[in-house]
C-alpha positions as CSV (number, residue, x, y, z in Angstrom):
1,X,18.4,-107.2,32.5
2,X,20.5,-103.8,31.7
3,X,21.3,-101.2,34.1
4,X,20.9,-97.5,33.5
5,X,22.2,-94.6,35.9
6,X,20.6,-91.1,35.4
7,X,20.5,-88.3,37.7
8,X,16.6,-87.7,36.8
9,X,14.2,-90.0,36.4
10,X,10.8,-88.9,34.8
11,X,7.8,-91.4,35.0
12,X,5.1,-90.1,33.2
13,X,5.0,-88.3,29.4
14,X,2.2,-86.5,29.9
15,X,2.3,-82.2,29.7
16,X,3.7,-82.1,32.9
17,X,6.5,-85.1,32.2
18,X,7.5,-84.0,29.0
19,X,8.3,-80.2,29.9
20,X,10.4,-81.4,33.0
21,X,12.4,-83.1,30.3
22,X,12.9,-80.1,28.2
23,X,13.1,-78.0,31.1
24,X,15.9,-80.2,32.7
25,X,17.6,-80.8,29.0
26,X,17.7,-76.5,29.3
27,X,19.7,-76.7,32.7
28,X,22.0,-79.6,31.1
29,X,20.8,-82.2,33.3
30,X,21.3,-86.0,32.8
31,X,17.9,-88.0,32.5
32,X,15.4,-90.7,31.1
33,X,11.7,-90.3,30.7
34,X,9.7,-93.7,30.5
35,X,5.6,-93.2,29.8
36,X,3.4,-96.5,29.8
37,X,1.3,-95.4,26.9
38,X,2.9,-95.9,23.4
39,X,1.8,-92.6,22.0
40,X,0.6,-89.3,23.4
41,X,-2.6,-88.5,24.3
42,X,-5.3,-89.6,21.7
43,X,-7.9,-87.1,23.5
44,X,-8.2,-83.3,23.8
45,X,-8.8,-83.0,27.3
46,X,-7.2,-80.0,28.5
47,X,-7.3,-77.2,26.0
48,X,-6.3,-73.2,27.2
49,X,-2.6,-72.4,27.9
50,X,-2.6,-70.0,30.6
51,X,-0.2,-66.8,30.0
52,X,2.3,-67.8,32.5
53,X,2.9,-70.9,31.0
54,X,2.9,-69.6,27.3
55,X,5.9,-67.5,29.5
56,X,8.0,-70.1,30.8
57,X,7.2,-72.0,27.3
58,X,8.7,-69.0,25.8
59,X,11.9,-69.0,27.9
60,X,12.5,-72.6,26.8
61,X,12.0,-71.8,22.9
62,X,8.6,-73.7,23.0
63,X,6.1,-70.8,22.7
64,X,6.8,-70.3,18.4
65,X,5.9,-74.2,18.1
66,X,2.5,-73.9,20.4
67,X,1.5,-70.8,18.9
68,X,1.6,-71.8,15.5
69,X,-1.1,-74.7,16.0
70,X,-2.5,-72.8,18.8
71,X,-5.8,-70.6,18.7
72,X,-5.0,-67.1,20.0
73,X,-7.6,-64.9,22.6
74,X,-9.0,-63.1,19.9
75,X,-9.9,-66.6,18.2
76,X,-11.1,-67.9,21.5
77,X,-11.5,-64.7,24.1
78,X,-15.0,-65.1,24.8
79,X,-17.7,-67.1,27.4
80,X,-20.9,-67.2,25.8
81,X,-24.2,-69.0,26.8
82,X,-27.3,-69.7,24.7
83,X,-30.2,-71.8,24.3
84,X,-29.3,-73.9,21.3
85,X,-26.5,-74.2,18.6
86,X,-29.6,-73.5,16.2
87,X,-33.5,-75.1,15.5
88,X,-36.6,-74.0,14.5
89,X,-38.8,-72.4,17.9
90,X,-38.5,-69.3,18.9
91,X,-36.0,-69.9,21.5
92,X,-33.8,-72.0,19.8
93,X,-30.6,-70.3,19.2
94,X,-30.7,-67.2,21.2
95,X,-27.7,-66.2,22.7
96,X,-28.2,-65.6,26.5
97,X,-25.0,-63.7,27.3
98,X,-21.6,-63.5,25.9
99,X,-18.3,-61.8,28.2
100,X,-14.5,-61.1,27.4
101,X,-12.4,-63.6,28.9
102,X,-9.0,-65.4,28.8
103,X,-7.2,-62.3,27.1
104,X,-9.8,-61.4,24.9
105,X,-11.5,-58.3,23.9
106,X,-11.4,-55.1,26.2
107,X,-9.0,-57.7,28.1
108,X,-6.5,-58.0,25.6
109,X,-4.9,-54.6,26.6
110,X,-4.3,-55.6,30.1
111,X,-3.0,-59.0,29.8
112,X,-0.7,-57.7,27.2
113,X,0.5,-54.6,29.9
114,X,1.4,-58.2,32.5
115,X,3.5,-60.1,30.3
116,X,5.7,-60.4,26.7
117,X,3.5,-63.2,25.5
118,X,-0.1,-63.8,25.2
119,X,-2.2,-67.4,26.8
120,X,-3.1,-69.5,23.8
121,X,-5.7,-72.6,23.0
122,X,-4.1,-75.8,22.1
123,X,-5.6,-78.9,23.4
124,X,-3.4,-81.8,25.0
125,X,-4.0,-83.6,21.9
126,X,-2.2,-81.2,19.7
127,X,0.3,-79.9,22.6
128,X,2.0,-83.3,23.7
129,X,3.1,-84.0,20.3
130,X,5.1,-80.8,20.4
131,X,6.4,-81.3,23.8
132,X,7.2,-84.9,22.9
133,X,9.1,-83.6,20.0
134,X,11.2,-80.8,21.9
135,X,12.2,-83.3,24.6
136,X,13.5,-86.0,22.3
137,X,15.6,-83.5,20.3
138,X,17.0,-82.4,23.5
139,X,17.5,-85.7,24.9
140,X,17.8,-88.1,22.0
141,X,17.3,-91.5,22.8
142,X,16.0,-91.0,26.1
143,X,12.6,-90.2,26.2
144,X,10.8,-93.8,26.3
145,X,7.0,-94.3,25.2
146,X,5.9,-97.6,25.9
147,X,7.8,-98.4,28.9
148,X,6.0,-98.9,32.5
149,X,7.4,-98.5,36.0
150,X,7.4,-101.8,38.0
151,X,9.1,-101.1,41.3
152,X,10.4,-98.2,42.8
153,X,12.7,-98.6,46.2
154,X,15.2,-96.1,48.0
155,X,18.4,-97.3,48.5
156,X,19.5,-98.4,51.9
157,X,22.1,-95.4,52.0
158,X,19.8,-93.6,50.9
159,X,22.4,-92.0,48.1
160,X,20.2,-93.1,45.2
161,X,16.5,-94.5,44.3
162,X,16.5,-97.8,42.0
163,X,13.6,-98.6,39.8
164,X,12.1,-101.2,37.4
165,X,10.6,-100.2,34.1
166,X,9.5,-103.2,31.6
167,X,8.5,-102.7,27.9
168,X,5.5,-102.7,27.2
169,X,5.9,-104.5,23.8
170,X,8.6,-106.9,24.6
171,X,8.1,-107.2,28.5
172,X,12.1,-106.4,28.8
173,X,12.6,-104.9,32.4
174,X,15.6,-102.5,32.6
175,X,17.0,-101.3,35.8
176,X,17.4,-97.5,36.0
177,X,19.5,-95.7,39.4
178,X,19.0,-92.4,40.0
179,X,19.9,-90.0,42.0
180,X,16.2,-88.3,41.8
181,X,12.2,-89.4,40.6
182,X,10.0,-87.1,39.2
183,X,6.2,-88.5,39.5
184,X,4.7,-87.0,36.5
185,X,2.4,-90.3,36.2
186,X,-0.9,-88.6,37.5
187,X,-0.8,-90.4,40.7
188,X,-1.4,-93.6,39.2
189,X,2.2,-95.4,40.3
190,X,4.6,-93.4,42.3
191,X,3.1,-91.8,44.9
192,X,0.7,-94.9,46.2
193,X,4.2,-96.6,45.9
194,X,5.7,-94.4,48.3
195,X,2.7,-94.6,50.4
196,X,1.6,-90.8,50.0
197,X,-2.2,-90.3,50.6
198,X,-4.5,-87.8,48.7
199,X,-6.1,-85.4,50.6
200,X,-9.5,-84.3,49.5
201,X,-12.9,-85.1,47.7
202,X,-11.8,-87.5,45.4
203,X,-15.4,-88.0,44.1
204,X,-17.5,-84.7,43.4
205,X,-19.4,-85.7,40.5
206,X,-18.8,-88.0,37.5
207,X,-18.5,-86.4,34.5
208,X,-19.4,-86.9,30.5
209,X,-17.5,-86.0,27.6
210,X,-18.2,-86.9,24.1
211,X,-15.4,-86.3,21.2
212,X,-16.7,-85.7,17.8
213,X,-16.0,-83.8,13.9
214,X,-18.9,-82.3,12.5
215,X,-18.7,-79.8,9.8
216,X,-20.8,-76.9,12.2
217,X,-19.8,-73.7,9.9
218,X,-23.3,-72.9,9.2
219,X,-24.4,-72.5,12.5
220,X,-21.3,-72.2,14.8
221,X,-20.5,-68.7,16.0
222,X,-17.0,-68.5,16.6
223,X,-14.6,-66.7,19.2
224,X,-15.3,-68.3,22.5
225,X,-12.9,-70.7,24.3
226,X,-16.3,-72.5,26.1
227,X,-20.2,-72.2,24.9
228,X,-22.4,-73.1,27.4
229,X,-26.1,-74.3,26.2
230,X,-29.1,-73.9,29.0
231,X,-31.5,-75.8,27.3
232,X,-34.8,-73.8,27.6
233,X,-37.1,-76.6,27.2
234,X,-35.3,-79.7,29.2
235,X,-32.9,-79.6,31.8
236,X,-31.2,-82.6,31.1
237,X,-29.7,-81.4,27.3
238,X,-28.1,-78.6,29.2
239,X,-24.2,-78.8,28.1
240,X,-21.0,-76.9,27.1
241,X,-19.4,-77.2,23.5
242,X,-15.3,-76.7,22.8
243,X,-13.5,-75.8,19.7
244,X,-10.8,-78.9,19.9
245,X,-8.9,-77.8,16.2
246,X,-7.1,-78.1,14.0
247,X,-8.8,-75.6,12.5
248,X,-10.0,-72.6,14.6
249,X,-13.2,-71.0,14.0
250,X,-16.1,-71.5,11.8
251,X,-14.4,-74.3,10.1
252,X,-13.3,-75.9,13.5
253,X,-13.3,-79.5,12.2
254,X,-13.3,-81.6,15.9
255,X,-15.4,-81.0,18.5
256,X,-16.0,-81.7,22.4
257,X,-19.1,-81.9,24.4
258,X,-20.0,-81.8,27.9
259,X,-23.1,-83.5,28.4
260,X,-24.6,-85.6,30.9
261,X,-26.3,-88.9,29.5
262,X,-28.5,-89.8,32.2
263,X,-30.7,-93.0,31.1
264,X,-28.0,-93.2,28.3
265,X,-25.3,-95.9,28.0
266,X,-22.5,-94.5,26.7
267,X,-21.0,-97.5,24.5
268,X,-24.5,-97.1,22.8
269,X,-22.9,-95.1,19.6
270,X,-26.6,-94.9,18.3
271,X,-27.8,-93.1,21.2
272,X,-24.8,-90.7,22.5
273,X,-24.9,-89.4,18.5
274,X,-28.8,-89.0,19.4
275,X,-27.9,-87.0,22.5
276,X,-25.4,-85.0,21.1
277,X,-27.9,-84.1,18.0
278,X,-31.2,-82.7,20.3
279,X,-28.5,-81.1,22.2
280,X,-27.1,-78.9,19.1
281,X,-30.7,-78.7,17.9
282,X,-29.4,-80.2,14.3
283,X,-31.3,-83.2,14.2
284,X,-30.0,-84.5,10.7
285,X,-26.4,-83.4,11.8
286,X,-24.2,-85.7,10.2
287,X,-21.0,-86.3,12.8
288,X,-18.3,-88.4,13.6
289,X,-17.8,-89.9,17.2
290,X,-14.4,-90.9,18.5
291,X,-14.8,-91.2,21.6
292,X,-16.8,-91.2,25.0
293,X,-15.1,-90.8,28.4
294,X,-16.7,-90.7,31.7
295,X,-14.8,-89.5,34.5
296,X,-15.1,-88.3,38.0
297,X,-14.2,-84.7,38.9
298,X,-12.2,-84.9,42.2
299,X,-10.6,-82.2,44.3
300,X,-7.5,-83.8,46.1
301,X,-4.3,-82.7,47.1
302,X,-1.2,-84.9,48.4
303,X,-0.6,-84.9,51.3
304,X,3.1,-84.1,50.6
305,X,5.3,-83.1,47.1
306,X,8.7,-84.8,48.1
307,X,9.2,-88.3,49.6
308,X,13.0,-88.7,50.1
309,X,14.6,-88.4,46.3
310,X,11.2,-88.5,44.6
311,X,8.8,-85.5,43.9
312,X,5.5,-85.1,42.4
313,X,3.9,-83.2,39.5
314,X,0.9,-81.9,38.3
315,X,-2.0,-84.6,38.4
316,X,0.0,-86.7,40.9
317,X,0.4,-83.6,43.3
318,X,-3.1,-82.4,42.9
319,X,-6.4,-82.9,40.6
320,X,-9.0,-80.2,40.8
321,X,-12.1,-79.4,38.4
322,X,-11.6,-78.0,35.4
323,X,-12.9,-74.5,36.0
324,X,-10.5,-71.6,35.7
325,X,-7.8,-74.5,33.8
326,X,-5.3,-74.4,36.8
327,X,-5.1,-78.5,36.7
328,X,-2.3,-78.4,33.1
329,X,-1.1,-75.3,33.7
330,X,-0.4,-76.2,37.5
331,X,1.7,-79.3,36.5
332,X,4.1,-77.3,34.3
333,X,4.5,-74.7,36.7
334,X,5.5,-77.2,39.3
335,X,8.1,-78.9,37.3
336,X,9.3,-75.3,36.2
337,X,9.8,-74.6,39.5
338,X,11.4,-77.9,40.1
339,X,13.7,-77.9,37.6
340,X,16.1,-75.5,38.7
341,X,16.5,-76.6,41.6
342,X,17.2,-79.9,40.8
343,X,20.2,-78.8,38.8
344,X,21.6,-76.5,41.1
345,X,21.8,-79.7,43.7
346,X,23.2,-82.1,41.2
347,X,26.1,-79.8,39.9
348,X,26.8,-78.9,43.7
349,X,25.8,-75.1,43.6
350,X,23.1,-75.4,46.2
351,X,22.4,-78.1,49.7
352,X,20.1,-80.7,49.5
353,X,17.7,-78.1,51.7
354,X,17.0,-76.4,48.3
355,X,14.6,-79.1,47.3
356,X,12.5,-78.8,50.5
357,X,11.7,-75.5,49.2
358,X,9.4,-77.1,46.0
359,X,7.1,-78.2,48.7
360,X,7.0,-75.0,50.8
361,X,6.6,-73.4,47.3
362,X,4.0,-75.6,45.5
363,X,2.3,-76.9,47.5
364,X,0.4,-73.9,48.9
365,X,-0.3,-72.8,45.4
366,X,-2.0,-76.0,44.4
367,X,-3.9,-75.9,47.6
368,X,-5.1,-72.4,46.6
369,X,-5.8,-73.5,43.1
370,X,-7.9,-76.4,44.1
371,X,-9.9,-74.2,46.6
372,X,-10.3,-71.6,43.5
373,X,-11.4,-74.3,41.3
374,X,-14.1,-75.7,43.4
375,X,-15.5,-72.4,44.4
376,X,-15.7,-71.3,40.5
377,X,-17.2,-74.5,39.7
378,X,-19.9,-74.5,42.3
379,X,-20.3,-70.6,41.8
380,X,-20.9,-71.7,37.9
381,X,-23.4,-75.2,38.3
382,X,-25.6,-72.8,41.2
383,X,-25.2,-68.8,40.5
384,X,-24.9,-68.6,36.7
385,X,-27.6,-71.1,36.6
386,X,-30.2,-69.1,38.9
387,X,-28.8,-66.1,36.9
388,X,-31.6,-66.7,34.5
389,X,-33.9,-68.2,36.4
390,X,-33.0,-71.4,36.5
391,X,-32.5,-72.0,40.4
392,X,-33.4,-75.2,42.1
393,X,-36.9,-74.1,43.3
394,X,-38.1,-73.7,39.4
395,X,-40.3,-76.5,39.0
396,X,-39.9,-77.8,35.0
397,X,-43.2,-77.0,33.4
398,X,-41.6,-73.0,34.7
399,X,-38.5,-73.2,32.6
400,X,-39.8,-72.2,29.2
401,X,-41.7,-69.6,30.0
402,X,-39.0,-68.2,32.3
403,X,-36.9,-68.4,28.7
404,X,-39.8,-66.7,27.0
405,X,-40.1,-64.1,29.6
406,X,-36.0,-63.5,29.5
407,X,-36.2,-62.2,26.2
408,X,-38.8,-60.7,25.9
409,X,-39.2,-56.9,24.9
410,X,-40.9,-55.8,27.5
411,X,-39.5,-53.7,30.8
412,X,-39.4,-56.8,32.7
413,X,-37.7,-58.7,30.7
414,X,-35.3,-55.8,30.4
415,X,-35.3,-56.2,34.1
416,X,-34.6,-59.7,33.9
417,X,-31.4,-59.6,31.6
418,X,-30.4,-56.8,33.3
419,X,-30.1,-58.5,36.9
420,X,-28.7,-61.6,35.3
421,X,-25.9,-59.2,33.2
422,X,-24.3,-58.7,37.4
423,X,-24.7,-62.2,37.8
424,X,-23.1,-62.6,35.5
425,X,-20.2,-60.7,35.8
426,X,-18.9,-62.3,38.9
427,X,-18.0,-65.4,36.4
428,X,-14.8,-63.5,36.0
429,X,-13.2,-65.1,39.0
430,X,-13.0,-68.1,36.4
431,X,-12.9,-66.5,32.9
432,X,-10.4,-63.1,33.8
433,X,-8.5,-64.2,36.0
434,X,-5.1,-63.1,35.6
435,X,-4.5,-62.5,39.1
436,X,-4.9,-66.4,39.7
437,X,-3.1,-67.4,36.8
438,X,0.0,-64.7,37.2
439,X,0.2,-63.2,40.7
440,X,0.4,-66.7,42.8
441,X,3.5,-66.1,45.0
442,X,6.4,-68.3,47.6
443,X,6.1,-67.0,51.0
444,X,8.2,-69.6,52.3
445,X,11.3,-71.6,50.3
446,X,14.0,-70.4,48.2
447,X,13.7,-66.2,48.9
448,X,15.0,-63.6,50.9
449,X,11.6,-62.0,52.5
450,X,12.3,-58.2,53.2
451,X,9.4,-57.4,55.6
452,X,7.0,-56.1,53.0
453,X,3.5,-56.9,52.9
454,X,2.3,-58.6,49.5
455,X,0.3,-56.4,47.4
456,X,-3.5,-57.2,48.2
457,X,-5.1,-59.8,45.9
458,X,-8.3,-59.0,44.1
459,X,-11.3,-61.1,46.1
460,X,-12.1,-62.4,42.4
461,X,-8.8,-62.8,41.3
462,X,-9.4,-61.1,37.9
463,X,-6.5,-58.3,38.9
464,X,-2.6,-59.0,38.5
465,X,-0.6,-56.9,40.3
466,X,3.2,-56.8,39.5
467,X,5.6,-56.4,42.3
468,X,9.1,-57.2,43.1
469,X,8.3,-58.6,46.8
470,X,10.6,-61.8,46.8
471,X,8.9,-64.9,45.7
472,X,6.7,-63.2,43.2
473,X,7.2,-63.3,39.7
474,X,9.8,-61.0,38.0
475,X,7.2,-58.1,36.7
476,X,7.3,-58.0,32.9
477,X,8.7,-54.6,30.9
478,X,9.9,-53.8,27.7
479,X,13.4,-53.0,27.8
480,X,15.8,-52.4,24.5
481,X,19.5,-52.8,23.6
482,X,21.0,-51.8,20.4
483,X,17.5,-51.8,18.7
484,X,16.4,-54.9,20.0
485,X,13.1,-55.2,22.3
486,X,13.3,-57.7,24.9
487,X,10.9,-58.8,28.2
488,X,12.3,-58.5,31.9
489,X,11.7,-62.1,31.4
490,X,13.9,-62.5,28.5
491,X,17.0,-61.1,30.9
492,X,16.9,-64.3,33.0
493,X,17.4,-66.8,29.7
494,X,16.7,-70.3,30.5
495,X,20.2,-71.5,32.1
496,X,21.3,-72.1,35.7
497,X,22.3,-68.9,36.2
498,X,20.7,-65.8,39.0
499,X,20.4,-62.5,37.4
500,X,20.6,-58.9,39.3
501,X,19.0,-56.3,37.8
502,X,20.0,-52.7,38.9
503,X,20.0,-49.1,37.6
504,X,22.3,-46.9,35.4
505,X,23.6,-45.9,39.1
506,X,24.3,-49.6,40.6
507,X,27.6,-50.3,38.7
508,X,28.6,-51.4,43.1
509,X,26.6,-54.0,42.1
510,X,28.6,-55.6,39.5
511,X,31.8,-55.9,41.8
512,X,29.1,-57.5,44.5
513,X,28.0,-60.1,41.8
514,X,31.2,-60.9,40.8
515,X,32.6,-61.6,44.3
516,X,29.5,-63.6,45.7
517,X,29.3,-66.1,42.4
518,X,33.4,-66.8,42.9
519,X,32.5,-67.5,46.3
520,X,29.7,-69.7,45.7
521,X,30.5,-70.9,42.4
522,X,27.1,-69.6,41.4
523,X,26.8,-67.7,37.9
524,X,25.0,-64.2,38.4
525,X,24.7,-61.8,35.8
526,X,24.1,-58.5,36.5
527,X,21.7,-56.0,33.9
528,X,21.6,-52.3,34.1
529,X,18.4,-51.0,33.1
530,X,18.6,-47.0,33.2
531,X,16.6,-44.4,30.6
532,X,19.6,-44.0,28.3
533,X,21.8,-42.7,31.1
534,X,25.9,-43.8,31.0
535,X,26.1,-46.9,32.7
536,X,22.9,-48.3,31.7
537,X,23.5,-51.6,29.6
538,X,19.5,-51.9,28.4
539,X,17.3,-48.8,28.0
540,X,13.7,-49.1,29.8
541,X,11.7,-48.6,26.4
542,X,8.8,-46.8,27.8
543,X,9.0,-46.4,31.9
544,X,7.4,-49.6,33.1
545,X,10.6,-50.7,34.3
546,X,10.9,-47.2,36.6
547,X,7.1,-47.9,37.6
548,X,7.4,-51.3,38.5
549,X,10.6,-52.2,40.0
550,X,10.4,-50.4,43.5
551,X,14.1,-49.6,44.1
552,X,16.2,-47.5,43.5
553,X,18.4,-46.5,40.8
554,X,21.2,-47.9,43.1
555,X,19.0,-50.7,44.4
556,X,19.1,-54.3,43.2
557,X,16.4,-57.0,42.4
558,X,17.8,-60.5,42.4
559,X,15.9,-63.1,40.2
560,X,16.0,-67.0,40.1
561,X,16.1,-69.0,36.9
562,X,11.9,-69.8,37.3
563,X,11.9,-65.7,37.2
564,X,10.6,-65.5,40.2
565,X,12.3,-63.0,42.7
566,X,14.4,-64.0,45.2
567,X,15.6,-61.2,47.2
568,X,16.1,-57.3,46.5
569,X,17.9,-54.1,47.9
570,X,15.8,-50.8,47.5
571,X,18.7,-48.9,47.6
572,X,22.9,-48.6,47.9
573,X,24.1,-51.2,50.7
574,X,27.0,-50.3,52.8
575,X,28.1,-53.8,52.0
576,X,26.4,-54.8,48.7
577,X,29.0,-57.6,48.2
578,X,28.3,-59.2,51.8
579,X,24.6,-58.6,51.2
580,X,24.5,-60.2,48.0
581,X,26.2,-63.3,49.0
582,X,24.2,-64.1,52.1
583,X,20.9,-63.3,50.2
584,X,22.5,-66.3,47.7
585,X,24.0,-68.8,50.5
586,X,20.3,-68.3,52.2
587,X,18.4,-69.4,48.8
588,X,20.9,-72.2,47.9
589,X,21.0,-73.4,51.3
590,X,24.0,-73.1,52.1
591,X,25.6,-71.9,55.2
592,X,26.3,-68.2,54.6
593,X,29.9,-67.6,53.8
C-alpha cells in the first residue's frame, strides 16, 4: 500500500468536484481528485448553466469551452406549454402559452446590463467532459476516475485527515494524508462518515425520466430550454420534453422526458417507448431509448458544511428539486467560494477561522435555494396547472372540454386565456429569475459589514439589483484600457490576490494597499477607474461604473478573489492605510495588526 500527502483532497468528479479541482489548480494549490465511477456522467441530468456560474467559469478560462457546445438563451430562452408535440384532433398540438425566460427574448437586454457573460444550456453529460478535461491539464496525473473512498479518519492531533481510496479495477488501496477533504461525492460517503445528518424532506415525490434520440425536426418547435405537455384528453400523459444536444434546435438529435409511468414498469423497453410515443402524439415515431431513471426528488439540507478539515459541496451539502436549476449551479458556487479560502489558509495568509466563514456563507444560501425550489415547484405542479383549468376539483370527463373551451374564439374563451396569461406570469419566480441566481449575498463570514441595509429583494426574485454592500457580488461594468474592454469582474483575475478599486481621485489608496499587503503578506492590487481623468488607470466605458459603485471618487471598494465584496470606504479616510489593513486582518482572520 503507497502513501500520498496532498493538501486537498477531492472525493467526488462530478460538476461540483471537478471545478474545485480547477478552481484550486487556479490558486496553485496541491491536490488529488479520486471519483468511484470510471467515466463521467453517461446521463444529461442537469442541463442550464446559470449566469453566475457561466461568470466564475469565465474567470477560470472555462466559459470559451462550455459555450462552444453549449446552447445560448436565444436557442433555449423560452417556457412553453402545449397539448401535444403534434396528432391529428383538434387539440393536438396547440400551444397553450409560451414566456421569455433564462435570458431570452425581451430578457436578453437585462441580463446582459448584470453581467459580462450570458447563462448557457449544456447538460452534465456534455459539461463534465470539459471539466474533466480542464482539471487534468491543470493537475496532470492527479485527477483519478475509478478510484473509491474506503475510510476516512481525523488524525488524533488533529493536524491532518488520513483516507483510504482502492481501485476500482485492481482493488489497490492507496493511502492519501491531507491537510483538508472536500466532499463533492453527493452525500453518498463522506458526510454519513463523519456522522453529519440531512435535514429535510428527503422523499417528496419519485420521479421518471426517460433518455431518448429521435429525429423530431418535423414537428419540434425550437427555442425553449423546457416544454411542458398538459395532455388535454388524459391526465396521466401530462409531461415535460428537453433539448439534451448535441445539436440545438430543430435538428436536436437526443432527447429527455419527464413522464410519470404509472401501471408501467420501467425495464419494459416495449412499453416506456409506448408511453413516450402517445405522449408526443407520433405514434409510428421511430426512437432510440438509452435509458430510464427513476428517482426521488428530496429537499434536504446538512445539517452542517464543515466537520473539522472536511467540507461539503453541492449535492452532499444540499439536494433540492429541480425547479429554478439552483441544485448544479449551487455546488459550483460553493466550491468557488471554498476555494479561495482554502488557499489563503494553506499558504499562511489567513487563520484557520477563514474556513468557518464557508459555512456562515453557504449555508444560508442553500437553505434559501432549497426553500425557493420547493415553493416554484409546488407553485408549478398546483397554480400553473389550475391556470387552465386543470385544478384538483375537475373531474376527468371535464378536461377536454375545458381544452376545447380554452381555445375557443369566443369572448369567453378570450376570458379564459386571458386569466390564465397572469397565472401565468408569476412562473417567473422560476424561469426569470436573476435576482435568485445573481443577487444571493454573505451577511455573516469573510466581510467588513458597513451598517447599510441590503437593497430589497424582488418577492419573485426575477429582479437583480447590483450593489457594492459587502458580501454581495462585485456589480458588473464595462470598463477599457488602451482599447481593450474588460468586466469589473475581469479586474479581480482568478489568483489569490484582493483587489481595491477606487477613482481617478483615490491615488491615498495605493500607498494604503501597499502598506497593508507588506504587513499581511496579502497581495492587493489597486485599479483606478475614473472617466478619462489623470490618475485613472481604466476608463468607465459608459457610466455604469459611476452608477453603480456608491463611493466616492476618493472612496474604495475592496473585493475578494470569489468577486464578491468584502469591505468599502464611500469616501477619503483620515487613515486609509489603518483602515485598509484592519478591514483585511478582519476577513483573513487574523488579529488586526
Amino acid at each position: 500500500m503507497s502513501t500520498v500527502e496532498v493538501p486537498v483532497l477531492i472525493v467526488g468528479g462530478g460538476g461540483s468536484g471537478l471545478a474545485a479541482s480547477v478552481f484550486l489548480s487556479g490558486h496553485g494549490v496541491g491536490h488529488l481528485l479520486v471519483e468511484r465511477r470510471a467515466d463521467t456522467s453517461r446521463l444529461p441530468k442537469a442541463h442550464y448553466i446559470n449566469q453566475r456560474t457561466m461568470e466564475i467559469f469565465r474567470q477560470y478560462g472555462l466559459a470559451d469551452d462550455v459555450a462552444e457546445q453549449a446552447a445560448g438563451p436565444e436557442q433555449f430562452g423560452k417556457v412553453r406549454w402545449q397539448t401535444t408535440l403534434t396528432g391529428q384532433g383538434p387539440l393536438d398540438g396547440q400551444v397553450i402559452h409560451e414566456m421569455d425566460g433564462f435570458g431570452g427574448g425581451a430578457l436578453r437586454e437585462t441580463y446582459e446590463a448584470a453581467g459580462p457573460v450570458l447563462p448557457a444550456k449544456l447538460p452534465q453529460l456534455r459539461l463534465e467532459p470539459v471539466l474533466r478535461r480542464h482539471a487534468e491539464e491543470r493537475n496532470p496525473g492527479r485527477v483519478r476516475f475509478g478510484h473509491e473512498l474506503v475510510s476516512l479518519a481525523e488524525d488524533a492531533g488533529g493536524e491532518s485527515i488520513t483516507a483510504e481510496i482502492r481501485s476500482t479495477e485492481t482493488g489497490e488501496t492507496t493511502t492519501v494524508v491531507a491537510r483538508y477533504v472536500i466532499a463533492a461525492d453527493a452525500g453518498r460517503t463522506v458526510g454519513p462518515a463523519l456522522g453529519i445528518r440531512m435535514e429535510g424532506l428527503p422523499a417528496l415525490f419519485d420521479a421518471t425520466t426517460a433518455y431518448f434520440s429521435a429525429d423530431l425536426s418535423q414537428w419540434w418547435t425550437e427555442g425553449s430550454v423546457i416544454t411542458w405537455f398538459l395532455n388535454p384528453y388524459r391526465a396521466e400523459l401530462s409531461s415535460a420534453l428537453i433539448e439534451m444536444g448535441p445539436t440545438w434546435g430543430k435538428h436536436c438529435e437526443e432527447w429527455g422526458l419527464h413522464l410519470p409511468l404509472a401501471g408501467i414498469d420501467r425495464t419494459d423497453e416495449e412499453a416506456v417507448t409506448g408511453r413516450i410515443r402517445e405522449v408526443l402524439g407520433l405514434p409510428d415515431l421511430e426512437l432510440t431509448l438509452h435509458d430510464v431513471t427513476s428517482w426521488s426528488v428530496e429537499a434536504v439540507l446538512a445539517e452542517r458544511y464543515r466537520h473539522g478539515r472536511a467540507f461539503l459541496v453541492g449535492d452532499a451539502a444540499h439536494r433540492q428539486p429541480p425547479a429554478v436549476g439552483l441544485g448544479l449551479n449551487s455546488g459550483i458556487q460553493d466550491a468557488h467560494n471554498l476555494a479561495w479560502k482554502l488557499a489563503a489558509v494553506l499558504s499562511g495568509r489567513a487563520g484557520d477561522g477563514l474556513l468557518d466563514t464557508y459555512e456562515a456563507e453557504r449555508r444560508p444560501v442553500g437553505q434559501f435555494n432549497l426553500g425557493w425550489a420547493m415553493s416554484a415547484a409546488s407553485h408549478h405542479q398546483v397554480v400553473i396547472d389550475a391556470a387552465v383549468g386543470l385544478g384538483r376539483h375537475v373531474p376527468p370527463e371535464r378536461r377536454t372540454p375545458m381544452f376545447f373551451s380554452y381555445f375557443s374564439p369566443t369572448p369567453v374563451g378570450a376570458a379564459q386565456r386571458a386569466r390564465a396569461a397572469e397565472i401565468f406570469a408569476t412562473h417567473r419566480g422560476e424561469c426569470q429569475a436573476l435576482g435568485v441566481e445573481t443577487g444571493f449575498a454573505y451577511e455573516q463570514g469573510a466581510v467588513v459589514p458597513d451598517g447599510s441595509r441590503p437593497p430589497a429583494r424582488s418577492p419573485l426574485g426575477d429582479e437583480y439589483r447590483a450593489t457594492t454592500r459587502p458580501g454581495h457580488l462585485l456589480p458588473h461594468a464595462w470598463v477599457e484600457r488602451d482599447g481593450r474592454r474588460l468586466s469589473t469582474h475581469d479586474l479581480v483575475g482568478s489568483g489569490t490576490g484582493f483587489v481595491l478599486i477606487t477613482g481617478a481621485d483615490g491615488a491615498a489608496w495605493t500607498e494604503a494597499a501597499e502598506r497593508a499587503a507588506e504587513k499581511l503578506s496579502v497581495p492587493v492590487t489597486v485599479v483606478r477607474i475614473g472617466d478619462g481623468a489623470e490618475g485613472a488607470q481604466y476608463t468607465d466605458a459608459d457610466g455604469a461604473w459611476q452608477r453603480l459603485r456608491e463611493t466616492g471618487a476618493t472612496g474604495a471598494v475592496l473585493v475578494r478573489p470569489d468577486q464578491h465584496v468584502a469591505w468599502r470606504a464611500t469616501g477619503a479616510e483620515a487613515d486609509p492605510a489603518g483602515a485598509l489593513t484592519e478591514a483585511l486582518a478582519l476577513v483573513l482572520g487574523h488579529q488586526a495588526p
